[in-house]
Steps between C-alpha positions, in 0.01 A plus 500: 500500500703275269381412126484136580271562802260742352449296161418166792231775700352585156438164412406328856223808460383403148529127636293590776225658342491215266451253718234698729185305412289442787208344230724242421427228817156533425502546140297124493257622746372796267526339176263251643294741661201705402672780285608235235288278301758194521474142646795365706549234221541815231697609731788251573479327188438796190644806711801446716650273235530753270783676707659206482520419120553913464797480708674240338472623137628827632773446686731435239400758304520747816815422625714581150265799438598613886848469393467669149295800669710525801263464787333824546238445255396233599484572876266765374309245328499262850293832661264536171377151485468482893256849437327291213450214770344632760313792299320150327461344831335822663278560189440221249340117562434216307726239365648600174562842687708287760644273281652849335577621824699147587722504171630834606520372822776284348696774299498694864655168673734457218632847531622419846852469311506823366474616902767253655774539223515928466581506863814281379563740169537818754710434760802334511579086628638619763164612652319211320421313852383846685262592232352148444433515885314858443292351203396156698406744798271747299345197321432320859410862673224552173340180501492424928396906572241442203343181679478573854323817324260307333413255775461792785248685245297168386475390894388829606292577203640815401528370154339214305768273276411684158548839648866356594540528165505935459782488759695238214406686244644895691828287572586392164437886388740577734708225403442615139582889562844367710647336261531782263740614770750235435847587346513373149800201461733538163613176494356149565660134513410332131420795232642793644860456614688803567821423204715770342383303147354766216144536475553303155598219729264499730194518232673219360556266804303646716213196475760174421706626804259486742327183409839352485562639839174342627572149364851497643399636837200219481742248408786577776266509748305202446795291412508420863309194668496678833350807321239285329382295820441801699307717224297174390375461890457945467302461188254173615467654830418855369296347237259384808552832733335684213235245449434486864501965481242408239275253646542565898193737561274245324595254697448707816111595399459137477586410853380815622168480695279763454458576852909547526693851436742439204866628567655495163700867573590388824667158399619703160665738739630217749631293163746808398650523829517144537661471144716767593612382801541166317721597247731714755556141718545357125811768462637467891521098460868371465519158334644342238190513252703316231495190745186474575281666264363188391357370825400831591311589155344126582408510833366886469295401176307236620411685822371797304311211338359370841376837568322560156322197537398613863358806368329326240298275780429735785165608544667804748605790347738583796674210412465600109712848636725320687569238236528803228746668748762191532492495163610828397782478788600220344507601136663821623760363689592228204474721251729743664780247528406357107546848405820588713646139391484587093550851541900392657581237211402782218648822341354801669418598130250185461274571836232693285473198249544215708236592718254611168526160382459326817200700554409466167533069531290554816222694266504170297428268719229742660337513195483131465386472807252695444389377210455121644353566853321829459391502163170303478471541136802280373611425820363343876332818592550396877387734752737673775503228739614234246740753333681519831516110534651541149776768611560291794557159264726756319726565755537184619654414097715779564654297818498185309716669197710646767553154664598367175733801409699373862894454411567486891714245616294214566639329833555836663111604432351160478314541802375874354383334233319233672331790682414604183359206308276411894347852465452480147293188548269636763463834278411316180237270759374854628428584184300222343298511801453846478389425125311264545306656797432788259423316202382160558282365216436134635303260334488764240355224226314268731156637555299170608805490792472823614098499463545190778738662725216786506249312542663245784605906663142599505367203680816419781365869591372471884259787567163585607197280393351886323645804437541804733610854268710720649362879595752675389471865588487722223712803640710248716828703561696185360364603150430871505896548553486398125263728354548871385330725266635509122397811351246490186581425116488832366522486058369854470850599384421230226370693159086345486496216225298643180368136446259297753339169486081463565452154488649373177506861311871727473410835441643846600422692814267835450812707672773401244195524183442900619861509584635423111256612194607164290700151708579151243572200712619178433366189668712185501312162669792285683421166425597212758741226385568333861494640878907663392445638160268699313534679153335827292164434345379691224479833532201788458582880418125705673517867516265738693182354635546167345486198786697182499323181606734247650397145290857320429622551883436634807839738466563759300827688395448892521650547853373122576149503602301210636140402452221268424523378151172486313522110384133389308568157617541525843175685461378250333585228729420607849207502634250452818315166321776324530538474869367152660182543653661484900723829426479784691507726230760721601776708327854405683744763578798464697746748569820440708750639652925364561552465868257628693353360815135525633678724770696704269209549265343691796832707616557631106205510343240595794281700240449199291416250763272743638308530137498092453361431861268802550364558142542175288443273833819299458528185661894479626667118592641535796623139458648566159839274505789450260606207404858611364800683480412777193264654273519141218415258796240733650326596131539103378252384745254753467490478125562136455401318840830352509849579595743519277705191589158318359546694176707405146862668581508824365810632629708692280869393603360116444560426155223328335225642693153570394376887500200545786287495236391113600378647829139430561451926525126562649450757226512192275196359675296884484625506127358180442194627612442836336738749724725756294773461725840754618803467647701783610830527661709794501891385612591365168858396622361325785210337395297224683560269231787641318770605729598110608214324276546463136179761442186446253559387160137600365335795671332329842218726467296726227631822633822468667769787587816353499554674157470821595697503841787372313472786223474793747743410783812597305303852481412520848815705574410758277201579715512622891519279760234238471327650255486421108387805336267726665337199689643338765581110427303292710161700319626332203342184602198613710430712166533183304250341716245739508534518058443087536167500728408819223578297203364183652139689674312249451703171440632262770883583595734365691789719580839450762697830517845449741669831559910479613667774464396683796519273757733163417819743587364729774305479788338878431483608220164305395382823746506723182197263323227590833321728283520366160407193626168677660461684198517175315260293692237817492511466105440195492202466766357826363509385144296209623781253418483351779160373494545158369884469610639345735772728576808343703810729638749277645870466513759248451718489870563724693885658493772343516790643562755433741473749758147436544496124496747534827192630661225233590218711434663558127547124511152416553353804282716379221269199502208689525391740173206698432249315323120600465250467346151792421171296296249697376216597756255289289702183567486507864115429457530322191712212589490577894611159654796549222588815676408460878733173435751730349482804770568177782789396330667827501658457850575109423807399382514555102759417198634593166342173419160578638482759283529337173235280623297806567554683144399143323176543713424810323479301159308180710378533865465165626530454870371770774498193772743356724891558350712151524774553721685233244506686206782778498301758260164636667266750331424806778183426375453196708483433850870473650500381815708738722757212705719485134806492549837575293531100441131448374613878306822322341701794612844431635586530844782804457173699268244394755415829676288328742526488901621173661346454851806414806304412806697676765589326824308620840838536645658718283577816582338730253137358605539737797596756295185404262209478812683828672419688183132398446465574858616804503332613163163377631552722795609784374173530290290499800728749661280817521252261650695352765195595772256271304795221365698246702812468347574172295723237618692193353311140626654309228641453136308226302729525178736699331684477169715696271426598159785501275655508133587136376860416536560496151320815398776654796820291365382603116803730327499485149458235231801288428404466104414741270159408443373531848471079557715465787475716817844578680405451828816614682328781708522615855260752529416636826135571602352856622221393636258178573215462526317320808117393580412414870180421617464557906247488780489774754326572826322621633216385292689180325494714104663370227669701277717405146795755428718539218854704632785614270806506707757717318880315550687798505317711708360229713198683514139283466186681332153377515228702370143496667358417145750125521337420833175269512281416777395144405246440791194650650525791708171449650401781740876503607475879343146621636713817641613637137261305303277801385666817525854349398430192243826466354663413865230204520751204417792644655341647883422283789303710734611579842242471678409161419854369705 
């Protein structure tokens, strides 16, 4: 074999096993899955921009070291920090871990060089096209064999996406172990020229020669225009390409619906060949480049940019593959020429170099990128959808510059250009529609306007004169495709903590006291200075059995505990006296849950719903409805009885805005009256009223937990997944709750805990909290808590994600949360018309603003009568009548999850379809009896209608603005099924019987149910036959023998 060929096969094998990462088209998938404790915001804007920034200060630095060190070392260093990769990825979690594992991410990109430019320092120019042929075919071979891998053993479920990882991790061992085998080089291009000067010399001018060599090879090859136009376009376009590498899979889980496969190896695979295939038609096309590179670089740019911004609007992820696809073709294919274009108007000498800086340019402008669109701490933060708008925009500069650079004659391409300038029109129009389709804040500043346009929406609503709820099905195969099992929080791995909180007293465990014969601790209070910031009280040194009562805060510093501080004035303060004579005398605890509907509630936590309606007695709303887009514009209303539109601005991005302090909170009104009071949230970056609102200025309530979620989440890393210590996280709070009600035995409290983390970003996991929760409610029923509380589980919405709002059912159950209420047994006979009133409401249509009304009737019950119909806020405690409707409700038409009745024409074609179906139903239950029953027969149809979702609750896509104002009602969904009720007389005997038939669309298949059918007139002795020894056939069997 000749020398040149076998130093090409050594490296194409080390190349090869380099590239042979099958983890790496799913690498999103896992970090965001259960073996990592990381959110998908952590994870696109504090991990993968770390590679970035670590790639960039390293290149430099890499490249002259590669030169000085002559390659080998640091191909061996290329296989070492792959092994330290993927060994982290298969065995380590949390985010500084990652954020480790991304900065020598960067070092291993960086080192690329050192494996493109030995191939060059062992063989000889003459091979230099053969050999760059073998390299670009091992590094296309690695990465397409490594993704069709991946995606064959994820589809068939051989392997799960973190176990892809251990195949990573053998190859870059391999890799590793290979490159050892390379033959060492003796000379390189910049410090280690092959010269016949003494070894004096060399000492001495070793270092000035070769950074003179590398400014005089930088400055004869840049010295041409032609060179600079082409490797400007390489840089900016390569500067995106990586951004794109970076940011693609994100983008994909976004679009993804959960009920869809994900083919990120597959389109990884099909990418490489396409780029491949790409970049060969890039090297068989004969033109004169320096003619036309202008108009091509223009016209090519701004159609990379259409199909950016297409990605960034689809809601289909084929169409996100396809549009990922085009682009790499086209990127490949330009690229190819940019790089075949400099590489012919430069010394061979200055390939190495001029391709280091260009790639180095491209690094910069990544990381500035990055920095302004991904970054959300000095920059826009924008998630993957608007970062794709962005790269799009980008592009489309790129083919403005490139317009601008055009020296071409101007009569012979005038007509090119005025091609040019018509597209770029429509493409900047595309755009700003696009934009502001996405982002639309309108009327942003003009409440009282948009307050009207609401208002004038609600009432030009034309619907039924009451409201008829859906039944939706609680294991209808339209939502059970969503829901899987997510397997429990396990911290046992997690060393016990040696310090609990009991009520408002720190003090160590009895295991860690026998453990260690003498223990000091030091107790630092974090004191609250505003719902961002919060600094070190004083601190306490205890040892051994010494206890630390919480007094100055509720927090603690010794691995940031939470409990009930022991204030003397609160004590002090609240009491039972103070109440008005009317009150009901209760305690008040509500505890919520992000995104769960009444429906879901019963699919994920089955256990608990089981406890609250069996044991506790819980009375559910089954005509609970939203009356927003959102956890702010579904809490507002229940807390305040208004929306926030009604309230003082409190937006954050409005300058001059008040904090939500102003708001008329209900826990003002219980405080007023004696209540301690809590609030408790646990998503401290995406609070109710501090994510988009400017947050509390004074604490809202006495005991409030803000403080402490935003001490511990930096920490939460440390700790296994979902857990913080030894305890998994969302005990933190129901522990918190049971300390208050022990602190506060015997003192009137009103408490609102909201939970998040579990369920505002998945559909299962909130699975894992069944048994806690039962655990939970036990406690506090056994404890006898929940004697004089009124104790309210409820929920927000229900989810809202894409994929499940394109269902109907997920439409209309989005609209729909869990909300309950369970009184103590001795107010169902204390205040009894309070309660029958209450239990007759629960199937009525019901509000967020009802139930403000309701709490403030715990302070002051004052009407048990007749509700008013007028008045938008009714207490459940009084009687609602049950023909409300969404208008009388003040709930838009697109959030109105009521039924509109469409009377259905008697010569339509589906009302045969309808009476053949009840016909046949009602006959096939007598069946067995066919000797004793005549079979039924059509006489007549006397109505028939069609119950269906309002229009606008169908058209409903998304919000136009930010802050969930302004419904975007653009869409076309498609319905499963409808809903029909017929009422019909048949013979013989002239019954009348009421139906209600679901006709599924797609399978064209009706089902009626003998428990939906109603005989609505006497059956007289029509049934004499069957009437005693088979009484369930009476309303359906007309004897025989009376014909």
């Amino acid at each position: 074999m000749k020398a040149w060929l076998k130093i090409s096969l050594l490296v194409c094998v080390f190349g090869f096993l380099k590239e042979f990462r099958p983890s790496e088209p799913f690498i999103y998938k896992f970090m965001v899955g259960p073996w990592n404790n990381l959110t998908a915001e952590q994870i696109t804007q504090d991990i993968f921009s770390v590679n970035i920034f670590s790639n960039l200060s390293l290149l430099v630095i890499v490249f002259l070291i590669t030169d000085l060190c002559r390659y080998k070392p640091l191909i061996v260093l290329i296989g070492l920090c792959g092994t330290a990769i993927w060994a982290m990825l298969s065995w380590t979690s949390g985010l500084r871990e990652f954020q480790i594992l991304e900065a020598i991410y960067g070092l291993y990109l960086s080192l690329d060089v050192a494996y493109y430019t030995y191939i060059y320092a062992k063989v000889s120019r003459d091979h230099y096209q053969q050999v760059t042929g073998h390299a670009r075919a091992a590094y296309l071979a690695g990465r397409c064999l490594s993704a069709a891998l991946a995606q064959i053993l994820v589809t068939f479920e051989q392997l799960d996406v973190h176990q892809l990882n251990y195949i990573s991790f053998a190859a870059q061992i391999l890799a590793t172990l290979w490159a050892f085998t390379l033959p060492s080089t003796r000379s390189s291009i910049y410090f280690n020229q092959t010269t016949t000067s003494s070894i004096e010399d060399k000492r001495q001018n070793k270092y000035k020669q070769a950074f003179r060599l590398l400014w005089q090879h930088c400055v004869t090859a840049y010295s041409t225009l032609y060179v600079v136009k082409w490797s400007l376009w390489w840089s900016m376009a390569t500067c995106i390409s990586l951004q794109i590498q970076n940011y693609m899979q994100p983008l994909f889980s976004v679009i993804l619906n959960a009920d869809e496969s994900d083919y990120n190896g597959l389109v990884e695979a099909l990418s490489m060949l396409l780029g491949a295939g790409s970049a060969l038609l890039a090297g068989s096309v004969r033109t004169n480049w320096e003619l036309r590179r202008e108009l091509i670089l223009t016209l090519c740019s701004a159609f990379i940019g259409c199909v950016l911004v297409l990605t960034a609007n689809t809601e289909r992820i084929l169409v996100s593959y396809a549009c990922y696809l085009v682009f790499i073709m086209l990127y490949q294919f330009m690229v190819t020429i940019a790089s075949s274009e400099v590489a012919k108007h430069i010394p061979e000498d200055t390939y190495g170099l001029v391709f280091g800086i260009n790639t180095f340019v491209a690094l910069v402008l990544q990381t500035i990128m990055t920095v302004i669109v991904v970054n959300g701490d000095v920059g826009l933060g924008l998630d993957p959808r608007m970062q794709f708008f962005v790269y799009g925009g980008y592009f489309f500069v790129i083919a403005v510059i490139y317009c601008i650079f055009d020296t071409m004659p101007v009569r012979k391409m005038m007509h090119l250009k005025k091609f040019f300038w018509a597209g770029a029109v429509l493409m900047l129009l595309y755009l700003v529609v696009s934009y502001s389709r996405s982002n639309s804040e309108i009327d942003d500043r003009d409440r009282q306007n948009r307050l009207a346009k609401i208002d004038q929406f609600i009432k030009s609503h034309v619907g039924s004169d009451s409201c008829k709820l859906p039944d939706l099905p609680v294991n209808s195969s339209e939502m059970m495709r969503f829901v899987k099992t997510e397997p429990l929080v396990d911290c046992s791995s997690a060393e016990p903590d040696w310090v609990i909180v009991e009520g408002s007293v720190c003090k160590l465990t009895d295991a860690v006291r026998r453990k260690y014969s003498v223990i000091t601790c030091t107790y630092t209070d974090l004191l609250r200075e505003d719902d961002y910031h919060s600094k070190d009280g004083a601190s306490v040194t205890l040892t051994d059995d010494e206890s630390y009562t919480l007094k100055q805060s509720d927090v603690t510093w010794s691995s940031i505990l939470t409990g009930i501080r022991s204030d003397d004035t609160i004590h002090t303060r609240v009491s039972w006296s103070h109440l008005p004579p009317e009150a009901l005398k209760l305690n008040v605890l509500m505890f919520g849950f992000d995104s769960l509907s009444r429906n879901t509630f019963i699919r994920k936590l089955p256990k608990s719903y089981k406890y609250l309606t069996e044991v506790l007695d819980t009375q559910i709303l089954e005509g609970y409805n939203i009356v927003g887009d959102g956890t702010p514009q579904a809490l507002i209303p229940i807390l305040t009885g208004k929306t926030e539109l009604e309230l003082p601005d409190a937006r954050r991005r409005i300058s001059g805005t008040s904090t939500v302090d102003v708001y008329p909170f209900v826990w003002k009104d219980f405080h007023a009256n004696g209540y301690v009071t809590g609030f408790l949230e646990d998503t401290p970056y995406v609070g109710t009223f501090t994510y988009r609102l400017n947050g509390f200025k004074d604490p809202p309530t006495d005991h409030y937990m803000r403080p402490y979620y935003l001490a511990s989440a930096p920490f939460w890393s440390k700790s296994p997944r979902l857990c913080y210590g030894s305890i998994p996280r969302h005990k933190i709070m129901m522990n918190y709750v049971k300390n208050f009600f022990a602190v506060y035995r015997d003192k009137p409290k009103f408490m609102f805990g909201f939970h998040g983390e579990l369920s505002h970003d998945s559909y299962n996991l909130i699975g894992v909290a069944d048994d806690d929760m039962v655990e939970f409610l036990t406690e506090l029923n056994e404890n006898g808590y929940l004697d004089d509380t009124l104790l309210i589980v409820m929920a927000d919405h229900g989810h809202r994600f894409a994929n499940i709002r394109n269902t109907v059912q997920g439409k209309q159950e989005e609209r729909l949360p869990f909300f309950s209420f369970a009184f103590p047994p001795n107010f169902k006979t204390k205040h009894e018309q309070a309660y029958s009133n209450f239990v007759q409401n629960k199937k009525v249509l019901t509000t967020p603003f009802d139930i403000y009304t309701t709490l403030r009737s715990v302070i002051r019950l004052e009407n048990i009568g007749q509700a008013d119909l007028k008045q938008r806020s009714l207490s459940l405690f009084s009687q609602i009548p049950p023909k409300r409707s969404c208008i009388e409700a003040y709930i838009e038409p697109h959030w109105c999850a009521c039924l509109d009745w469409h009377e259905i024409s008697p010569d339509s074609p589906i009302i045969a379809q309808l009476t053949n179906t009840l016909v046949n139903t009602l006959n096939a239950y007598t069946d067995s009896h066919r000797h004793l029953c005549e079979p039924l027969k059509l006489r007549k149809v006397i109505w028939s209608t069609q119950l269906a979702p309002n229009d606008n609750l169908l058209r409903f896509k998304k919000n136009k603005d930010i802050d969930g104002f302004v419904a975007d009602l653009t869409s076309n969904m498609k319905i499963a099924s409808n809903l029909y009720q017929i009422k019909a007389q048949l013979q013989p005997g002239n019954s009348l019987f009421e139906a209600s038939i679901t006709h599924y669309v797609n399978e064209n298949r009706f089902d009626l149910k003998m428990s939906d059918i109603s005989r609505i007139n006497m059956y007289g002795k029509q049934a004499r036959c069957i009437e005693n020894d088979f009484p369930h056939l009476r309303k359906y069997c007309y004897c025989r023998d009376d014909l």
